[in-house]
VOGU-3710 file (C-alpha; in Angstrom, 3 decimals, decimal comma):
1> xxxxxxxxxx> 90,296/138,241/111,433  86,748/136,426/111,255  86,264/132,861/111,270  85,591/132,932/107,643  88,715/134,561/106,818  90,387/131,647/109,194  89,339/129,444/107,341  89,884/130,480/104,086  93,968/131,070/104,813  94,099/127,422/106,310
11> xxxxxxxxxx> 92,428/125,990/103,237  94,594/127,773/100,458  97,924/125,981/102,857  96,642/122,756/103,023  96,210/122,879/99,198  99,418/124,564/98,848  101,118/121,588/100,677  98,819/119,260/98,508  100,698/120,586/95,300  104,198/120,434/97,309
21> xxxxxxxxxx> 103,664/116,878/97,747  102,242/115,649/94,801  104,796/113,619/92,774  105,440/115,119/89,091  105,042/118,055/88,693  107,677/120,280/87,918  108,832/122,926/90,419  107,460/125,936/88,153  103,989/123,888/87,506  103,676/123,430/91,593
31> xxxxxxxxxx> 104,708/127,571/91,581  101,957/128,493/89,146  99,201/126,316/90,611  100,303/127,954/94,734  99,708/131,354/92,831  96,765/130,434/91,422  95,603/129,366/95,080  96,611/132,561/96,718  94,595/134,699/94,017  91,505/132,766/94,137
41> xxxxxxxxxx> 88,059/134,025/95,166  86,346/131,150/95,328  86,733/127,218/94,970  84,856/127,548/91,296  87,249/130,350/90,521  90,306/128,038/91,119  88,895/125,375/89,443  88,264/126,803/86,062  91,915/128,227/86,402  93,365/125,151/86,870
51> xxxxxxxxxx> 91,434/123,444/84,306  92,792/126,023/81,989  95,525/125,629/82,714  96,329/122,247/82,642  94,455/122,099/79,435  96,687/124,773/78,179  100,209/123,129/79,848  102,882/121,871/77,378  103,975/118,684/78,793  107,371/118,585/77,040
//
């Protein structure tokens, strides 16, 4: 693995543990936004997902 790649893999788990910990969100929002984390290219690919998404959510 390159340093890039490294890098990368820590980033994606510190966000994942970011959405672990944050405080309402259900358990399947916190599984679709770690999925959406893993499949990311970029940080502006996983921000227009997640702005999609959330503008897409049903808050019921």
């Amino acid at each position: 693995m390159d340093v890039n790649s490294i890098l990368e893999h820590q980033s994606k788990e510190i966000l994942k543990r970011m959405v672990d910990s944050t405080q309402g969100y259900s358990d399947r929002i916190k599984f679709d936004l770690k999925n959406m984390i893993d499949a990311s290219q970029s940080v502006k690919d996983l921000a227009q997902a997640w702005l999609v998404y959330f503008a897409t959510l049903n808050w019921q």
